[in-house]
C-alpha positions as CSV (number, residue, x, y, z in Angstrom):
1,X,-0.6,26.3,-77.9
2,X,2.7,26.7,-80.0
3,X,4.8,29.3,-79.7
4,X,6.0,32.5,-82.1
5,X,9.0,32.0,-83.7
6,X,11.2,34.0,-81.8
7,X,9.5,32.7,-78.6
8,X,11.0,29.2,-79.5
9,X,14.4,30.3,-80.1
10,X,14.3,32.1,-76.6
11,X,13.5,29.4,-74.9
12,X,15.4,26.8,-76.3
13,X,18.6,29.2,-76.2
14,X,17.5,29.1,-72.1
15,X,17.3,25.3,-72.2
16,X,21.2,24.9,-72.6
17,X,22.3,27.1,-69.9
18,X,23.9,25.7,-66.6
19,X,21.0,27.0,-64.5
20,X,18.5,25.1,-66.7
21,X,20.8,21.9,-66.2
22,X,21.0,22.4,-62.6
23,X,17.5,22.8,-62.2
24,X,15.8,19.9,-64.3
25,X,18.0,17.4,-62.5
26,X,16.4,18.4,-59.3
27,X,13.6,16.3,-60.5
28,X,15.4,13.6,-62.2
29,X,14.4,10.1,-62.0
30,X,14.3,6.9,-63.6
31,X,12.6,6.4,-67.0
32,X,9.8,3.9,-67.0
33,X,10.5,3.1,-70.7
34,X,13.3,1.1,-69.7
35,X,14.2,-2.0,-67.1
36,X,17.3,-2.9,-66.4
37,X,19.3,-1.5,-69.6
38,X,16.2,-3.3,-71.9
39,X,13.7,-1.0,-73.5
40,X,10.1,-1.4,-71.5
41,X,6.8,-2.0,-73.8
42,X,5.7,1.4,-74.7
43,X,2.9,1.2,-77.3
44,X,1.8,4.0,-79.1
45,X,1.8,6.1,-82.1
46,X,3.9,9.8,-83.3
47,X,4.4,11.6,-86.7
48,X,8.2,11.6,-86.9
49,X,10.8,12.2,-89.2
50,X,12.3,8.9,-90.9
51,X,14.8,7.0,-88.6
52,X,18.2,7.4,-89.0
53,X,19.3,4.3,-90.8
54,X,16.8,5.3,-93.3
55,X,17.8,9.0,-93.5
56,X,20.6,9.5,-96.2
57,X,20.4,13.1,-96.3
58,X,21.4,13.7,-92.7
59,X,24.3,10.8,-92.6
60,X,26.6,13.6,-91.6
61,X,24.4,15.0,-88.8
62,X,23.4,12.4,-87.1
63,X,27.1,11.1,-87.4
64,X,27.6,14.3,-85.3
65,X,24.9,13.6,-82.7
66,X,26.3,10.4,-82.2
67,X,29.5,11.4,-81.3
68,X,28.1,13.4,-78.8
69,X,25.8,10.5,-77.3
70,X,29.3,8.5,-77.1
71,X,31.2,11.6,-75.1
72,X,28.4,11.2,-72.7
73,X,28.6,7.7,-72.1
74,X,32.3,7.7,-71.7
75,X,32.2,10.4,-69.1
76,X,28.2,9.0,-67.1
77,X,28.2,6.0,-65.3
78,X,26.5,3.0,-68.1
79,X,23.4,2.4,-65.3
80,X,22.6,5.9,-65.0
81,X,22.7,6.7,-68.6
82,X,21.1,4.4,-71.0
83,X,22.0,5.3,-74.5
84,X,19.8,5.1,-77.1
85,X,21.0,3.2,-80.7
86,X,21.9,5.5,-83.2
87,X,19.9,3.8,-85.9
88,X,16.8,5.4,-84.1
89,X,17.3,8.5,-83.7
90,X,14.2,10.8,-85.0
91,X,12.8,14.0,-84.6
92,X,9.2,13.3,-83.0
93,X,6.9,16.2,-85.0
94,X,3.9,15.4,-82.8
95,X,3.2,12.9,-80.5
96,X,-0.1,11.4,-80.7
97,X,-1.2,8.5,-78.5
98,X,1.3,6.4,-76.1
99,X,1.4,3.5,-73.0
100,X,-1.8,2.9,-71.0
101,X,-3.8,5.7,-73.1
102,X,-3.0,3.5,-76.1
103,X,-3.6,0.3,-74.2
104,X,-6.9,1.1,-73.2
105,X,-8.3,2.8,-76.2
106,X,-7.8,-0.2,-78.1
107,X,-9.2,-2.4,-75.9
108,X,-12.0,-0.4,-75.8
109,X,-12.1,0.3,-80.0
110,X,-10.8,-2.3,-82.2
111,X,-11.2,-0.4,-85.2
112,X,-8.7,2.8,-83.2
113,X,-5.7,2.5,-85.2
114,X,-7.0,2.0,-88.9
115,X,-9.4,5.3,-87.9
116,X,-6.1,7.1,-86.1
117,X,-4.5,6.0,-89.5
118,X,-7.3,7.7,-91.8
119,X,-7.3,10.5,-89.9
120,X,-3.6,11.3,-89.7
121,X,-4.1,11.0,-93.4
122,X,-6.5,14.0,-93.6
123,X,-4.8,15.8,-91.7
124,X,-1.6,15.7,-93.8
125,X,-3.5,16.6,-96.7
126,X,-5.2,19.7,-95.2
127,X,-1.3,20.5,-94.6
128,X,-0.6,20.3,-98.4
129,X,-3.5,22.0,-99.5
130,X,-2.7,25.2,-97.2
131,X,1.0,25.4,-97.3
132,X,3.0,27.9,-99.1
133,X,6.1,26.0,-98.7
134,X,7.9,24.4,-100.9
135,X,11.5,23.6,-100.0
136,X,12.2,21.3,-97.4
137,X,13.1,22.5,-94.1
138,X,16.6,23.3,-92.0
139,X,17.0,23.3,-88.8
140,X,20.0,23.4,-86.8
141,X,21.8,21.2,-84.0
142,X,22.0,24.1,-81.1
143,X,23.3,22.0,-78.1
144,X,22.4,19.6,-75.5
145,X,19.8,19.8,-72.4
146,X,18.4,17.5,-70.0
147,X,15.1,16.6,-68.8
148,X,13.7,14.8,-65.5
149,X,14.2,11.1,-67.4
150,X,16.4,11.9,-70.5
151,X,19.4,13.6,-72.1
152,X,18.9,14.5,-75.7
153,X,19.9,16.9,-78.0
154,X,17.9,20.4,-79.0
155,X,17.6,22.0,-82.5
156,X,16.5,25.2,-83.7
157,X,15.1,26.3,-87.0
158,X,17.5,28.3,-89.6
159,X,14.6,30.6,-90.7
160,X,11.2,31.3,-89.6
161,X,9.4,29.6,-92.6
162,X,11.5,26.0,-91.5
163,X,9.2,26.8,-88.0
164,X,6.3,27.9,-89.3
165,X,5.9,24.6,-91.5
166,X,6.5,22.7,-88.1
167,X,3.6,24.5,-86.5
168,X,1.0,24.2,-89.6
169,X,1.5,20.7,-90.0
170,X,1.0,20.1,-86.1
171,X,-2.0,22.7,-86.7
172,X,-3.5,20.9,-89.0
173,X,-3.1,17.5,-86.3
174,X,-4.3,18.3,-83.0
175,X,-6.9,20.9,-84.3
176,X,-8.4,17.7,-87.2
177,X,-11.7,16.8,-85.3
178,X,-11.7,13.8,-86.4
179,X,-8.5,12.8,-84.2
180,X,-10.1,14.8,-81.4
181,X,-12.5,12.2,-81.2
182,X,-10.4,9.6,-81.0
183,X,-8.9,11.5,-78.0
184,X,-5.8,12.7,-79.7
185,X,-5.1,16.0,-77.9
186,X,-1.9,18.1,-77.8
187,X,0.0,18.1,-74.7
188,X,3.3,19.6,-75.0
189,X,4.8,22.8,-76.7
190,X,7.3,21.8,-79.4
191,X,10.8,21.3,-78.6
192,X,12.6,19.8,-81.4
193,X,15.1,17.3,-80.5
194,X,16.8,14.4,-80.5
195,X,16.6,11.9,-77.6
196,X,20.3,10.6,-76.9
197,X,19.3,8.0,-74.2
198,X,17.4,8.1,-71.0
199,X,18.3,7.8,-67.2
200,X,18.1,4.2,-65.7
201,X,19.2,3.8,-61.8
202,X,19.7,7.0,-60.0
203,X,22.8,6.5,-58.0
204,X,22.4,8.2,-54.1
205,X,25.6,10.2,-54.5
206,X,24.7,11.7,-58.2
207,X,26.8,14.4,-58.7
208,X,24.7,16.8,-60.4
209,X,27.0,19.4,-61.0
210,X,29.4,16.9,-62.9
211,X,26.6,16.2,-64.9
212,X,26.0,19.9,-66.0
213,X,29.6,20.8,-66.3
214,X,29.9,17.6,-68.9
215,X,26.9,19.1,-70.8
216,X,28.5,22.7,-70.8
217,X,32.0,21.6,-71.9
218,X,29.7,19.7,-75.1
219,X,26.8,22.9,-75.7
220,X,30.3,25.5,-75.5
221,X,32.1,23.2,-78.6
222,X,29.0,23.5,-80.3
223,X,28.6,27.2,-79.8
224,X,32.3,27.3,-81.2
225,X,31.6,25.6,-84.5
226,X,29.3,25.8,-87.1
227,X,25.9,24.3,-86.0
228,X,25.0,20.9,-87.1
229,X,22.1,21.1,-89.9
230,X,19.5,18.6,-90.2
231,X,17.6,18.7,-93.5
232,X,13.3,17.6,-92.9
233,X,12.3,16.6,-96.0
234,X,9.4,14.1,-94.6
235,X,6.5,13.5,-91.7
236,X,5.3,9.8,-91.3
237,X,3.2,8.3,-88.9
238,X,5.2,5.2,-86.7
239,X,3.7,3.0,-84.9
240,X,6.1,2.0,-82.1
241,X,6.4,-0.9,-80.0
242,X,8.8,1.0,-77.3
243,X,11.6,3.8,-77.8
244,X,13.4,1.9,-79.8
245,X,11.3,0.1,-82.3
246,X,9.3,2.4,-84.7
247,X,7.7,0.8,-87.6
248,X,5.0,1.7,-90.4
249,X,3.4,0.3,-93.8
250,X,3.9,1.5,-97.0
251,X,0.3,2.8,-97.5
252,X,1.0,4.6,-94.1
253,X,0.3,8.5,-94.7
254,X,3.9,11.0,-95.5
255,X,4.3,14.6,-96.0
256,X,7.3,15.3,-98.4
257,X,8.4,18.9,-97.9
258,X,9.0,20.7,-101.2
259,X,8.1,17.5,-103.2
260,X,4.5,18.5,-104.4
């Protein structure tokens, strides 16, 4: 379901333009995950990279990324833009199970998450036993885009083989049949990124063009430097309460790119 290499740059590269902008926030709307400025419950789980306050190599990036988040909450009005805190910021490498899906699957099975746990576990190890990589992987801050219910910034890979580890490891996820069972499925290409907040009340006047200009005046800075590069050096599975909140064990299955 992934795509080639190249295909992923392309589109990602068409993600930033104006016309992109212009045309996601023809859909926009509110984000369920949050009410009134307070993250909403959210349940669920994701193989991530590790949170920001915990990520030492990328201090400097994600120093960055914030910077940006604050230009956009200087210039969008604080109800309409709901910023996310900069300690969480991740890169989500696969989502797995969220909201009512979660819910109900656990009602349902009360043994779901250890089994989601064990399998997640397999999986990872199929990774390492297949791979050919050993280095850990770079990607690169490229600019920022919208979607229907957030604002977050986009990153694409400094070589092929930085992808290509991305799409094995998510391989070796959605196709384990073990987590098939447990009605993991995939159900979005890949878009690496980094959420920045999400939209809370729509105002009746938004002025949409505003919105994309702001975003244009912060992708064409970018485009004028040198990219932003983030460093993945580890996959864990998080447990997470709601967008803000991600947590996990110890014991909790990691992949450490280049460290095997």
């Amino acid at each position: 379901m992934d795509e080639s290499y190249q295909d992923y740059i392309n589109r990602v590269a068409r993600l930033t333009l104006p016309s992109a902008c212009s045309m996601q926030l023809q859909a926009v709307q509110k984000s369920p995950k949050f009410n009134d400025g307070k993250a909403a419950s959210f349940p669920g789980y994701s193989v991530i990279t590790p949170l920001a306050v915990e990520d030492a190599d990328n201090k400097v990036f994600y120093r960055q990324v914030e910077t940006i988040q604050q230009n956009l909450s200087q210039q969008l009005e604080a109800d309409f833009f709901i910023p996310l805190p900069p300690d969480s910021f991740h890169l989500t490498i696969a989502d797995l199970i969220w909201d009512d899906s979660y819910r109900q699957v656990v009602a349902a099975n009360s043994n779901f998450d250890q089994k989601l746990r064990q399998q997640i576990a397999t999986s990872f190890q199929q990774y390492l036993d297949s791979t050919s990589n050993h280095k850990p992987l770079t990607w690169q801050l490229w600019g920022v885009v919208t979607r229907p219910r957030a604002i977050m910034a986009s990153l694409v890979p400094k070589d092929q083989e930085s992808y290509e580890s991305i799409i094995e490891l998510r391989r070796a996820i959605y196709q384990n049949s073990g987590l098939i069972g447990l009605g993991i499925e995939q159900q979005y290409d890949f878009t690496a990124h980094i959420t920045l907040g999400y939209f809370g009340d729509i105002p009746q006047n938004l002025n949409r063009d505003h919105l994309c200009i702001v975003l244009s005046q912060i992708n064409d800075r970018l485009v004028e430097s040198e990219l932003p590069e983030f460093q993945i050096e580890q996959a864990q599975l998080r447990k997470f309460d709601d967008m803000i909140n991600y947590h996990r064990e110890p014991d909790w299955a990691t992949v450490n790119f280049g460290d095997y």
